[in-house]
C-alpha distance (Angstrom), angle and dihedral (degrees) to the residues before:
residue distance angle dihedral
X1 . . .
X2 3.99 . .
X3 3.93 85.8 .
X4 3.91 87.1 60.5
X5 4.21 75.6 80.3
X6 3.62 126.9 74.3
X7 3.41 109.0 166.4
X8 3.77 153.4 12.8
X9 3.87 101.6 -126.7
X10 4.63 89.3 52.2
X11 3.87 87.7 50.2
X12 3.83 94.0 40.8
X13 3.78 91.9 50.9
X14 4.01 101.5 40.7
X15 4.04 92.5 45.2
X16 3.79 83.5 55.6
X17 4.14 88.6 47.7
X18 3.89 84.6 49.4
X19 4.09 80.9 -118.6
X20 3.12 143.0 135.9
X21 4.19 148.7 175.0
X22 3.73 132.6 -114.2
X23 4.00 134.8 158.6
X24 3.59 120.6 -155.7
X25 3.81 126.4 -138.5
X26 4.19 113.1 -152.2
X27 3.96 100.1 -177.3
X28 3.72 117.5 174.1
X29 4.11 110.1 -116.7
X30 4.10 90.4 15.6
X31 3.83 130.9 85.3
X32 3.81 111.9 -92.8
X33 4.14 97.6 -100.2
X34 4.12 118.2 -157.9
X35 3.91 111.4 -156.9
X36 3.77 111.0 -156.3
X37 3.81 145.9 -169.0
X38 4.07 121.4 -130.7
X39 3.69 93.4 -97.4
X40 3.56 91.0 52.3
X41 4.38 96.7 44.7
X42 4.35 80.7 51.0
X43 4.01 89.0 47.4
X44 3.92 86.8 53.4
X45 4.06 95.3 49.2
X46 3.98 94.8 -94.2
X47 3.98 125.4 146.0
X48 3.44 119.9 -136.1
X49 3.78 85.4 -118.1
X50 3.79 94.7 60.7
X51 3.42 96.8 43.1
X52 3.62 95.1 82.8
X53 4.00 106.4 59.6
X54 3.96 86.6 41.7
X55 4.19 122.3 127.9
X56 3.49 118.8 -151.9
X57 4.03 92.7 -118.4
X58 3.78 89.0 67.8
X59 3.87 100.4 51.0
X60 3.68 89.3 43.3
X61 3.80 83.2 59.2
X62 3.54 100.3 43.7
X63 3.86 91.6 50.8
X64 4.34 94.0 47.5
X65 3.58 101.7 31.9
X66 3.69 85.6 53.5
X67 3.78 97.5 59.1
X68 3.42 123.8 107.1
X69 3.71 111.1 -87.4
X70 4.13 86.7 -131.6
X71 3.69 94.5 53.7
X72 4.01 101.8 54.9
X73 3.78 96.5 90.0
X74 4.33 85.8 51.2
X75 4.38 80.7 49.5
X76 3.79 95.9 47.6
X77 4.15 92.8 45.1
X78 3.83 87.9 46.3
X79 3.84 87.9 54.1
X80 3.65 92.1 49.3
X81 3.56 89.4 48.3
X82 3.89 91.6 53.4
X83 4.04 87.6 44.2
X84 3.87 87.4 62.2
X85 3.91 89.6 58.0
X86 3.32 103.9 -91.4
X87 3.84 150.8 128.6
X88 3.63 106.7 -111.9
X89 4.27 129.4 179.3
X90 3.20 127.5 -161.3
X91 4.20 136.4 -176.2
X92 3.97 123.0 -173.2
X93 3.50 128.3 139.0
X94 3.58 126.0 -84.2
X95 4.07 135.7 -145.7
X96 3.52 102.5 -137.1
X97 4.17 113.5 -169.2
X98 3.83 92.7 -130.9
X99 3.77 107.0 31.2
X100 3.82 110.6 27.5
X101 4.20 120.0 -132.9
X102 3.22 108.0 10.1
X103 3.95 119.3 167.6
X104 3.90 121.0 -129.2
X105 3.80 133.1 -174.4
X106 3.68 110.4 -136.1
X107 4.15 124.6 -161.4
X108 3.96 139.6 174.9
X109 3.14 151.9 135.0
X110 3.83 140.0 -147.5
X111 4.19 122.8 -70.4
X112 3.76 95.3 -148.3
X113 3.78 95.0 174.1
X114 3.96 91.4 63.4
X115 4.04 96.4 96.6
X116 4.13 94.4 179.6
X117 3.52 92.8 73.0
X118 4.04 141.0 -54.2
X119 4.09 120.0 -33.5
X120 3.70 114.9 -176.7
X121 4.32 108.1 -169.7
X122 3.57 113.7 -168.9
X123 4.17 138.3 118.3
X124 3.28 142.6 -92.2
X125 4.37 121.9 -145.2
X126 3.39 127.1 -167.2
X127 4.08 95.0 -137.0
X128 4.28 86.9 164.0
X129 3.55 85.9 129.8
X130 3.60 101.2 47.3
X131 4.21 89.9 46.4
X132 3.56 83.5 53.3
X133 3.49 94.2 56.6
X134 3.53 97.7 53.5
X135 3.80 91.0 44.1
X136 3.53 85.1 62.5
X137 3.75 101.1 51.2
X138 3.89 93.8 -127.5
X139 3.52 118.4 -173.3
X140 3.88 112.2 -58.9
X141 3.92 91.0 -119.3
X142 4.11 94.2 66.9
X143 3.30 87.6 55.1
X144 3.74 104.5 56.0
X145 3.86 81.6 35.1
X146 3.89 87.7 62.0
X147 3.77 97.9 35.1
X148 4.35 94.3 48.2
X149 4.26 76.6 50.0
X150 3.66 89.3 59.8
X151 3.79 101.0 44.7
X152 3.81 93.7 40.4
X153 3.82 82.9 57.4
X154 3.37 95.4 53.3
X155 3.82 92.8 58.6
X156 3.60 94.0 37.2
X157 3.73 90.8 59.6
X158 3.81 92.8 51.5
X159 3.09 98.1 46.1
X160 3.34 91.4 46.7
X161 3.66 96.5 69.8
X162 3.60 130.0 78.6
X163 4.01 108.2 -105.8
X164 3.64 129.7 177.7
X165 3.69 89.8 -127.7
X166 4.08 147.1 9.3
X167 3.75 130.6 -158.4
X168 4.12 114.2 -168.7
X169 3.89 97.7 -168.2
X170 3.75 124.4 -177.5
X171 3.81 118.2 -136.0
X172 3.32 97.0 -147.1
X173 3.55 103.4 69.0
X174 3.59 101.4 -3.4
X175 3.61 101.6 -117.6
X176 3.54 120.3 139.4
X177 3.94 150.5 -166.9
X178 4.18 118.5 -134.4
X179 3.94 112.7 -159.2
X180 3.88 140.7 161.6
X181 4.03 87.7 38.9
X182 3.54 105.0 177.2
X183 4.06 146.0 141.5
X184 3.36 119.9 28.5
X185 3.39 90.6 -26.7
X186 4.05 85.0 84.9
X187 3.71 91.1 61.4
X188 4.14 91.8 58.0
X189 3.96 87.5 77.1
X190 3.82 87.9 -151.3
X191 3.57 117.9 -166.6
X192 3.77 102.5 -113.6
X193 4.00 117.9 165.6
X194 3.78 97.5 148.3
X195 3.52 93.4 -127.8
X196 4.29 101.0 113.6
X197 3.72 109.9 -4.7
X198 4.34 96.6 -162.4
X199 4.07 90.6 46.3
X200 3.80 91.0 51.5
X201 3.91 88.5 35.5
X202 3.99 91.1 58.2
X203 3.92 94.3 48.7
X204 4.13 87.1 45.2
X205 3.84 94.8 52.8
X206 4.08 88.8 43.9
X207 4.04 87.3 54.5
X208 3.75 101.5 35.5
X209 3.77 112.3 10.8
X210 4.25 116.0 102.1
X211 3.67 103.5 -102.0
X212 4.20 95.3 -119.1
X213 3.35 88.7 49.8
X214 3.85 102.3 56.4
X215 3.56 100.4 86.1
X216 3.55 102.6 54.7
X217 3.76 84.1 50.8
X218 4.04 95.9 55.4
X219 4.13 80.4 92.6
X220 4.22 84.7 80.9
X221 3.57 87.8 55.7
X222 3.52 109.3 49.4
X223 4.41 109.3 55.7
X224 4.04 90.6 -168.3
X225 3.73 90.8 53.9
X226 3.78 96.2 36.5
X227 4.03 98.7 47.5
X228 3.99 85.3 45.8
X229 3.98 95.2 58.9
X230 4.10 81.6 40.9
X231 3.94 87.2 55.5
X232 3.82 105.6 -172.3
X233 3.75 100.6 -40.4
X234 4.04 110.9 -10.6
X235 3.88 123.1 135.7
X236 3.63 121.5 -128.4
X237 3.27 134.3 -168.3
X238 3.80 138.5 -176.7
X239 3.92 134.6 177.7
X240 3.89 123.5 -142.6
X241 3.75 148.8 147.2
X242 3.86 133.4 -91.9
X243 3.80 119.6 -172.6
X244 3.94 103.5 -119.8
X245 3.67 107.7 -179.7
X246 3.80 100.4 -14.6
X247 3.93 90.9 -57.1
X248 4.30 122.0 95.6
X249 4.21 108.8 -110.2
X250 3.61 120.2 -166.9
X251 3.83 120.4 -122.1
X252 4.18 131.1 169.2
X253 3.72 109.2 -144.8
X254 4.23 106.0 -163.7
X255 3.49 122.1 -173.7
X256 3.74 130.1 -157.8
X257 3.76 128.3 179.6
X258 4.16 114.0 -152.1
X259 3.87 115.8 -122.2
X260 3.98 91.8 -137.6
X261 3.65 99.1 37.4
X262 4.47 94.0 48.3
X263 4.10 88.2 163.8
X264 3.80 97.5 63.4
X265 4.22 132.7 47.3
X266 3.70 129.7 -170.3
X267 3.66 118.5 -124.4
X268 3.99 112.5 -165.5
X269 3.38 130.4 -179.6
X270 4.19 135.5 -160.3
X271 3.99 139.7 -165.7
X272 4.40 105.1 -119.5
X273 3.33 96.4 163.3
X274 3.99 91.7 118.2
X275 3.69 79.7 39.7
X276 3.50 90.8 59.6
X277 3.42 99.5 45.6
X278 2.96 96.6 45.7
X279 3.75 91.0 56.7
X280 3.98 90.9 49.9
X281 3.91 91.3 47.8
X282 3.74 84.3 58.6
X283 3.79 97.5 41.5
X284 3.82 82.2 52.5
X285 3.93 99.7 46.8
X286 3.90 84.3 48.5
X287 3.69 91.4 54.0
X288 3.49 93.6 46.1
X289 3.77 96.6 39.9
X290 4.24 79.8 56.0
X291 3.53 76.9 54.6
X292 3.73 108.5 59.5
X293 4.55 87.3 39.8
X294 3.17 85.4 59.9
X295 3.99 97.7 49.6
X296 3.34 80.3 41.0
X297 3.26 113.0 52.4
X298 4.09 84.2 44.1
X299 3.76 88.6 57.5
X300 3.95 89.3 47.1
X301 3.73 88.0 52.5
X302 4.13 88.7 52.2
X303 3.57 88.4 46.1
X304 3.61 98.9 60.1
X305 3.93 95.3 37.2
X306 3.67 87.5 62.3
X307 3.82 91.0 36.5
X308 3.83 92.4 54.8
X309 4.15 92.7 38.4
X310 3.56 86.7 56.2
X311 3.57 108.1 34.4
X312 4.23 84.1 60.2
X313 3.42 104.3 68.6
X314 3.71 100.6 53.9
X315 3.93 88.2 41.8
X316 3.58 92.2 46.6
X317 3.94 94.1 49.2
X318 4.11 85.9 50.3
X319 3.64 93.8 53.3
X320 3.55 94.7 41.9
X321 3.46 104.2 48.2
X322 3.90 85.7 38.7
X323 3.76 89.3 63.8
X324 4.50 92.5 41.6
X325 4.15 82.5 50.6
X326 3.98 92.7 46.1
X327 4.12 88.4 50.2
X328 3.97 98.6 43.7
X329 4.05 95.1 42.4
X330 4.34 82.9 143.9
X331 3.46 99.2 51.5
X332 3.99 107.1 65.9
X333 3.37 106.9 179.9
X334 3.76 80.4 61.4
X335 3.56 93.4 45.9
X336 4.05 90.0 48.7
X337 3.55 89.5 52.6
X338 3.64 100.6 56.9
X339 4.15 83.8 44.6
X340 3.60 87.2 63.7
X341 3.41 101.9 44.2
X342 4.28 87.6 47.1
X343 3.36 90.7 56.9
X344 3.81 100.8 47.3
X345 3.56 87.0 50.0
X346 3.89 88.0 52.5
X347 3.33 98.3 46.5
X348 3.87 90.3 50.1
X349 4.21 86.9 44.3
X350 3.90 81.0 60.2
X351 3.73 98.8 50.3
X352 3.73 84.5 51.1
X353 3.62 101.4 52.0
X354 3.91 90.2 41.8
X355 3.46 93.1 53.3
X356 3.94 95.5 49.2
X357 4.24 82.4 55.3
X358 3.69 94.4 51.6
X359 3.95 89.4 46.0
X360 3.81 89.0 47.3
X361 3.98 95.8 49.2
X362 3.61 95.9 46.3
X363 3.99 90.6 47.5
X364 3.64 96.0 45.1
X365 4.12 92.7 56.3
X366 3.73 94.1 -115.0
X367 4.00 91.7 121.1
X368 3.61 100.6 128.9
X369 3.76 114.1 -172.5
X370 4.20 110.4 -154.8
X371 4.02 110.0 -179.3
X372 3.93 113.8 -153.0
X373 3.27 134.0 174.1
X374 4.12 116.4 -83.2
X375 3.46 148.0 180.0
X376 4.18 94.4 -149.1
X377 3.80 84.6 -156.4
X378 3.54 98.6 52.3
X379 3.72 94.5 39.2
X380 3.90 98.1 52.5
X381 3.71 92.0 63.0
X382 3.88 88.0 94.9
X383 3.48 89.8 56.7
X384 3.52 99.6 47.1
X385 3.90 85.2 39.5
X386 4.00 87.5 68.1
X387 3.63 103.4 37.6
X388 3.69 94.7 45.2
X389 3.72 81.3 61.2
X390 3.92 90.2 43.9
X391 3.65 89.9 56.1
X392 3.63 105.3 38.8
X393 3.77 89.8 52.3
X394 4.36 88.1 62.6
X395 3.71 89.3 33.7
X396 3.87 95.4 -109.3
X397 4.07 118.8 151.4
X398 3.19 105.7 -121.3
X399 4.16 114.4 -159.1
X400 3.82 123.3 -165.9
X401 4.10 118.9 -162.5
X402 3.62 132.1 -171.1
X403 4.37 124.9 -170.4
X404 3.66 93.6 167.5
X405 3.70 122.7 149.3
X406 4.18 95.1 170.3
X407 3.37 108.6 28.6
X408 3.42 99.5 170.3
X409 3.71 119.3 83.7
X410 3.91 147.2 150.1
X411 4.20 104.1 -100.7
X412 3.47 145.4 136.0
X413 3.52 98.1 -109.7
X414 4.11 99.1 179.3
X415 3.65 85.7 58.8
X416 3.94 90.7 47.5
X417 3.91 93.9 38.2
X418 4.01 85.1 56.0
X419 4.02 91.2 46.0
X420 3.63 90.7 51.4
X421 3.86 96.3 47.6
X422 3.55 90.5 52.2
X423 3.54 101.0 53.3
X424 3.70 95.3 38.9
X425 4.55 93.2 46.6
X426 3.73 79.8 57.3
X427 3.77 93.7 50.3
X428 3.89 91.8 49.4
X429 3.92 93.9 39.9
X430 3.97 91.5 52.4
X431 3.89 94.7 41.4
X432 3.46 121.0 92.7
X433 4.09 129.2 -129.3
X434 3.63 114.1 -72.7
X435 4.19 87.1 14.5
X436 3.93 121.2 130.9
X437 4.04 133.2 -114.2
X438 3.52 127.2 -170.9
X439 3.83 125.4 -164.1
X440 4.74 103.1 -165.8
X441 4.09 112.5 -177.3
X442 3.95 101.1 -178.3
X443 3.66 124.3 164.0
X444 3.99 114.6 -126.8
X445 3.42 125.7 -161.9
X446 3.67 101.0 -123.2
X447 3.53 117.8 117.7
X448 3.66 137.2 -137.3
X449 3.88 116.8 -168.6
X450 3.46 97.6 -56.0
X451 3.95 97.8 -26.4
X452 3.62 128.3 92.5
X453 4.03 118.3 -129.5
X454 3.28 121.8 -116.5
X455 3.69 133.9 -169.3
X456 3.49 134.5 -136.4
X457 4.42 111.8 -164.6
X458 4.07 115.1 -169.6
X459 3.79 96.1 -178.0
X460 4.17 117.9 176.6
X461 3.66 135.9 153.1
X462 3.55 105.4 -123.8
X463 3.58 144.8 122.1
X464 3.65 93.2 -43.0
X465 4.10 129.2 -143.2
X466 3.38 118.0 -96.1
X467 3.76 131.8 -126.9
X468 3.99 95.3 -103.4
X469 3.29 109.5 39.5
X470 4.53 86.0 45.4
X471 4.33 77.2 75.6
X472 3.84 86.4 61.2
X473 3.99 108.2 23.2
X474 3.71 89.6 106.8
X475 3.73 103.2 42.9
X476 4.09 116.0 84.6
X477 3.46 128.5 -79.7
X478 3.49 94.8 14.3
X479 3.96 128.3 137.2
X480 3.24 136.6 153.0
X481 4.15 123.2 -72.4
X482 3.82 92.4 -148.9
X483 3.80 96.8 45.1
X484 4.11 97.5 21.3
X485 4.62 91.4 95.3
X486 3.91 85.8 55.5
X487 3.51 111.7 38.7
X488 4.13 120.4 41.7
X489 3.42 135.8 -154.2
X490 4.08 139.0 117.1
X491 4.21 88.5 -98.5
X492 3.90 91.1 -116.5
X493 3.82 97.7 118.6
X494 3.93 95.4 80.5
X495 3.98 91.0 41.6
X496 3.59 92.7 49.2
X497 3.83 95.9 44.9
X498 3.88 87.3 49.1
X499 4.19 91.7 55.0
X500 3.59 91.2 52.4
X501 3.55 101.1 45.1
X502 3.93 80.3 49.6
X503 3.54 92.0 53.7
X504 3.96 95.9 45.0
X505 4.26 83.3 56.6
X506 3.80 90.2 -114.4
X507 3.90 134.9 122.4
X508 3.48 135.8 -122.8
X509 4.07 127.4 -147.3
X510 3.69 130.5 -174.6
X511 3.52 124.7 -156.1
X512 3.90 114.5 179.2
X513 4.21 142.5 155.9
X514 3.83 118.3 -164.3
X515 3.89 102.2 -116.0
X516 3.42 89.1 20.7
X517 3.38 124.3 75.3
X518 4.27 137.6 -101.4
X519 3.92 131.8 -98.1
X520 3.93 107.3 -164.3
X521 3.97 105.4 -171.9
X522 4.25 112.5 -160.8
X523 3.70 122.7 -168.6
X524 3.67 127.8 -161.4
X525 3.30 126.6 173.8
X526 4.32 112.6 -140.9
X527 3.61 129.9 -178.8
X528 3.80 103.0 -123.9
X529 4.12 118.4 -128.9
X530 3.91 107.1 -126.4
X531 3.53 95.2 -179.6
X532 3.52 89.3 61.5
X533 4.36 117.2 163.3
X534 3.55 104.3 -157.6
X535 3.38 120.6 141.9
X536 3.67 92.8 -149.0
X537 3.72 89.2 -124.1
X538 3.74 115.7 158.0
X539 3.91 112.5 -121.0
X540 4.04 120.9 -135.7
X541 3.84 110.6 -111.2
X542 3.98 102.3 -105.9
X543 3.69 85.9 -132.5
X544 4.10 87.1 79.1
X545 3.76 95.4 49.2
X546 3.95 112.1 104.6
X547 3.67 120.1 -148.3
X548 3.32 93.1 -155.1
X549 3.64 113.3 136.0
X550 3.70 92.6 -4.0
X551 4.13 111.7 151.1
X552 3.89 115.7 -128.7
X553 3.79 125.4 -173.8
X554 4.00 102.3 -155.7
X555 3.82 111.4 -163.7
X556 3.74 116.0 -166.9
X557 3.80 131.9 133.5
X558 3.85 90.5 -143.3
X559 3.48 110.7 92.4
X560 4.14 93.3 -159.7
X561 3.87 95.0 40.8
X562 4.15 84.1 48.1
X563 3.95 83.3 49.5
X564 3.81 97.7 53.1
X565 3.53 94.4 50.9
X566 3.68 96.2 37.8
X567 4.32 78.7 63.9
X568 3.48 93.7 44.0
X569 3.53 98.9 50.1
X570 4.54 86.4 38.5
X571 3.63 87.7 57.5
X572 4.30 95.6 52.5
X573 4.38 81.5 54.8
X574 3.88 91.3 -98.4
X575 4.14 130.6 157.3
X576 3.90 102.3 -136.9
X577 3.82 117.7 -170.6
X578 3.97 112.5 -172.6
X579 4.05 137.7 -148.0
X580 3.54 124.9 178.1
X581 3.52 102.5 -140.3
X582 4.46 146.5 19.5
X583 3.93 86.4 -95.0
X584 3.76 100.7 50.4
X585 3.69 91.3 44.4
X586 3.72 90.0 44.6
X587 3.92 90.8 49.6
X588 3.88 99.7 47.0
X589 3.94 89.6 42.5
X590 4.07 85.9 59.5
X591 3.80 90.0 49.3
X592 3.58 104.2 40.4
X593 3.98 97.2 27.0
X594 3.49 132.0 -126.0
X595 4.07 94.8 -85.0
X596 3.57 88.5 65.2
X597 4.26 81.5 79.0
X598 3.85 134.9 60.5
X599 3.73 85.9 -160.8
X600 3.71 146.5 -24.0
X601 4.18 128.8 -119.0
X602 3.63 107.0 -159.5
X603 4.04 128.1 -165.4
X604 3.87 113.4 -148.9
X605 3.56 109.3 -150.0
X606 4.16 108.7 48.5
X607 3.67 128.3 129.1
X608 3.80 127.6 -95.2
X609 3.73 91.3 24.2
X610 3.90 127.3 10.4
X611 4.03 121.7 -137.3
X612 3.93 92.9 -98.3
X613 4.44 97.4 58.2
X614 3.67 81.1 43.7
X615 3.43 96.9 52.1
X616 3.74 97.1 46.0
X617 3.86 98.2 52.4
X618 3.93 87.4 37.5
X619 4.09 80.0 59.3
X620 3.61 101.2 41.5
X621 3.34 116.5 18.7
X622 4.08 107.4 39.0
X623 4.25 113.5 68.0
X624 3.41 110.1 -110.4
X625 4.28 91.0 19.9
X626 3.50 88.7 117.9
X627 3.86 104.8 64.5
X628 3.87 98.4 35.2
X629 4.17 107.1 101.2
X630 3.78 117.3 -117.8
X631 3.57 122.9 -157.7
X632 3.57 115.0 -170.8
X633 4.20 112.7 -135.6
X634 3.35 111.8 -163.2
X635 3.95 153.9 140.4
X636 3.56 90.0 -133.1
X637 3.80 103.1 107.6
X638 3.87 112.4 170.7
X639 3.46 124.1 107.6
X640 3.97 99.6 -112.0
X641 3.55 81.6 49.9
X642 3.93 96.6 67.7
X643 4.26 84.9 41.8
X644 3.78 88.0 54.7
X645 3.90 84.2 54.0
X646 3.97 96.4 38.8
X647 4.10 78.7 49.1
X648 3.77 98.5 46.9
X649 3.77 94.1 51.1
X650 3.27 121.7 -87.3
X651 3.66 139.9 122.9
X652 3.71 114.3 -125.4
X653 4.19 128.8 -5.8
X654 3.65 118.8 -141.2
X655 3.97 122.5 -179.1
X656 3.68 131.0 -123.4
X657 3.57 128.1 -89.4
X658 3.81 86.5 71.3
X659 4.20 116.2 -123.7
X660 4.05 92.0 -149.3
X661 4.16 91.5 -156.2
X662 4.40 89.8 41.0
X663 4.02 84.8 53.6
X664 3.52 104.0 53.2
X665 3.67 89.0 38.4
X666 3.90 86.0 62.7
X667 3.74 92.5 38.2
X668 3.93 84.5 54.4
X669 3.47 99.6 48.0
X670 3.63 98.9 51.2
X671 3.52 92.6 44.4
X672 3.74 84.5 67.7
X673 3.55 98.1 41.9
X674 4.07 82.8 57.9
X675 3.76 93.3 47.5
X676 3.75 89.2 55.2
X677 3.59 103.8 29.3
């Protein structure tokens, strides 16, 4: 509600008047919803710190289930009165949560260009004082004091303003004097002789006056009608149309009628035709924000159908053949089985729940792209690291080719690592046994600004795509009829490959036969390095590096996630030395020194100190912290999540549930990356 306020000199002057503003919203099938300023939220017993979190259902119920039982027919017949168009005021007494009664004056009118239901905009005033005044028969003097205060107010404040034009018009014989003409007011050449302001008012409206609006306006040109909606010293104020120039501009016209001066009124009038539009430009981003919750909330609603559908089958193939390997605990081929089948469904539980992240950081705008400086050789040996593995496990060749002239270039390579993995999973998921994929990086010499494109060719002999479902491969939730009862997932993979590569500047092409296999084709444009500093030295394959005696310093505050990988890394011949927290690692790397440790697996989130302060005074405050590799273990999956990692320190980030052949893999390759530098 902070917008409710515009400016410093309207909240100075209505705290002072104990006042403030509200507008109610009566919408048919909704609760009615009061929108109010700061003054107004402190009128109704609100602190400034509550203020904030508020919803415009529970201030309208503060404010009317506070009113005095006796005074809710006086409310309701005010309403009706402001539902016929006009001004209405109201005063009743009040329960306030901090002080008791308290007496208010209450006024409004109509908003009629609120088409969703009815909006009443009006004040509210805190007048306790003045009731109690009057209650107390005070001298006769204070009270005409108080009430002259109030009327001279009134014409203070409208003459205060800046209006296009003013009419001072004597009730007595209705002449009148017009002044401070300006804007496009000037252009209306209004016949003005001062001689009787409502007969020359009716014959102006007829010749310049917007034809829906004339009616309402028929108030000007009548004085009994006019001074008896004024009463003795009310304001009113209406909003209409003149025809400036063949096109409708909005003006207010207020009236106010002095308390001392009861033969004459003042009749001003104002340009609010920004004011207008204004309005209408945020009736119509309302309407359209309604809009795009409803889309979304539909989308939401497809999101976790799809989510749920697809999140049962591998959760009902765990439980099940959980409960077949509980009952047949004697018969191990039987218990094996079930193993297998649990951990496939895992496995694909995982892919599930990563892609639902990925979907949800790209859609929520927290996409960050961070270019470093990479060798795009060296740097897609993870990659090939974990579909090498893919493959060999369904007996797949899997062929990796490189026509690189400049491999060294600015990129994003997390973001490129991920696009690649996606495309090529696919390629091994829809390939057959004994089938073919081919993973081609070659440089071309197209450029893009000042980048150079690159392109990125997954090339298998699978299944194929067909010619249909290539329309709709990239949108979500989409898979494949023909392949969709053998092969699971929630179809995001494609749609979230496609919104990075679109956010990278590149392009993606598909070419695919049914029967015959796919070609996807991925261009990226990189800014190549020329002051490169490789030494040209040729790196082992981390597929010959032994683990065998290799020392690891596992820090994680969970003693069963610290237990699994203690196993893991047991069972590939390593020493594993645990702390349960940043600090304890921190402290036993100081005493023992980093050399005691081949490498170092590092939880994020853990109390005392988290993963990243441990990382940073590991690398910059402990001899030797700087060399030692750093893989970051941890349940946070999101992409900014691995940058935070990348950014804290450390070499590599790999997310929780652990993938026992995709760890060492890592550990292996950056154990050769530290060997030769």
């Amino acid at each position: 509600m902070k917008d409710f306020n515009s400016c410093e000199i309207k909240d100075s002057i209505l705290n002072d008047s104990n006042m403030g503003l509200w507008y109610i919203d009566l919408i048919e099938g909704k609760e009615p919803r009061m929108y109010a300023d700061d003054n107004m939220l402190m009128l109704l017993g609100y602190s400034s710190d509550e203020s904030d979190d508020l919803t415009p259902e529970e201030v309208y119920d503060r404010w009317y289930s506070n009113i005095d039982k006796k005074h809710l027919d006086v409310i309701d017949e005010t309403i009706n009165k402001m539902k016929l168009g006009n001004h209405a005021e109201v005063q009743y007494p009040w329960n306030h949560p901090l002080y008791g009664t308290i007496y208010v004056r209450c006024g409004g009118n109509v908003d009629r260009t609120f088409t969703e239901g009815l909006r009443f905009m009006g004040f509210h005033q805190d007048i306790t004082n003045i009731v109690h005044l009057q209650q107390q028969q005070e001298q006769t003097k204070m009270e005409s004091a108080y009430k002259e205060n109030v009327r001279y107010m009134s014409i203070a404040s409208v003459l205060s303003k800046k209006y296009d034009v003013i009419y001072y018009i004597n009730l007595d014989n209705d002449r009148y004097i017009e002044f401070n003409v300006s804007g496009e007011f000037r252009r209306l050449a209004l016949d003005t002789s001062g001689n009787n302001f409502f007969d020359e008012c009716a014959e102006n409206l007829k010749r310049v006056c917007y034809k829906d609006d004339i009616e309402k306006m028929l108030v000007l040109t009548n004085k009994e009608v006019l001074l008896g909606k004024l009463g003795f010293d009310e304001f009113k104020s209406l909003e209409y149309r003149l025809i400036i120039q063949g096109k409708p501009t909005f003006y207010r016209v207020e009236v106010v009628r002095p308390s001392k001066n009861k033969n004459h009124i003042i009749i001003a009038s104002t340009n609010i035709n920004k004011e207008v539009t204004d309005r209408n430009r945020y009736q119509q981003q309302l309407s359209e924000a309604l809009h795009n919750a409803e889309k979304a909330n539909n989308a939401k609603s497809t999101f976790l159908f799809n989510v749920s559908h697809d999140m049962r089958t591998p959760l009902n193939v765990i439980k099940g053949f959980g409960d077949i390997a509980s009952k047949n605990m004697n018969d191990k081929e039987r218990v094996r089985d079930c193993l297998d089948k649990i951990n496939n469904a895992s496995e694909h539980l995982l892919r599930l729940v990563n892609d639902v992240l990925d979907m949800s950081n790209i859609e929520s705008g927290h996409l960050e792209i961070v270019e470093e400086k990479v060798d795009l050789v060296s740097a897609s040996e993870d990659v090939n690291s974990m579909i090498k593995y893919l493959a060999t496990s369904k007996n797949i060749s899997y062929i990796t080719k490189f026509d690189i002239d400049a491999p060294v270039v600015m990129a994003d390579i997390s973001h490129v690592n991920q696009i690649m993995v996606n495309v090529l999973t696919n390629a091994v998921k829809y390939t057959p046994e004994g089938g073919k994929v081919t993973f081609t990086i070659e440089q071309t010499k197209q450029k893009y600004a000042d980048r150079y494109k690159y392109r990125f060719i997954i090339k298998d002999n699978g299944v194929g795509i067909s010619e249909e479902y290539k329309k709709h491969m990239f949108e979500d939730f989409t898979r494949e009829r023909t392949v969709s009862n053998k092969s699971e997932g929630l179809g995001l993979g494609l749609a979230i490959t496609k919104r990075l590569v679109d956010s990278l500047q590149g392009e993606i092409e598909v070419e695919s036969e049914v029967g015959k296999g796919s070609t996807f084709i991925i261009t990226l444009p990189f800014r190549i390095v020329s002051d490169t500093d490789e030494n040209g030295e040729m790196m082992s394959s981390s597929s010959e590096v032994s683990l065998e005696g290799k020392r690891v310093l596992v820090v994680e505050d969970n003693e069963l996630n610290s237990e699994i990988t203690t196993e893991i890394l047991n069972e590939s011949g390593m020493t594993v030395d645990a702390a349960e927290n940043g600090a304890v690692a921190v402290k036993r790397l100081k005493r023992k020194g980093v050399d005691t440790y081949d490498l170092i697996l590092m939880d994020i989130q853990m109390p005392v100190m988290d993963g990243y302060e441990a990382t940073r005074i590991i690398r910059n405050k402990i001899r030797g912290g700087s060399e030692i590799p750093i893989i970051a273990l941890s349940a946070n999956a999101f992409e900014r999540d691995k940058i935070n990692s990348l950014r804290a320190g450390m070499n590599a980030h790999l997310s929780k549930p652990i993938n026992a052949d995709v760890l060492c893999e890592v550990i292996k390759s950056n154990l050769v990356k530290k060997q030769f530098g």
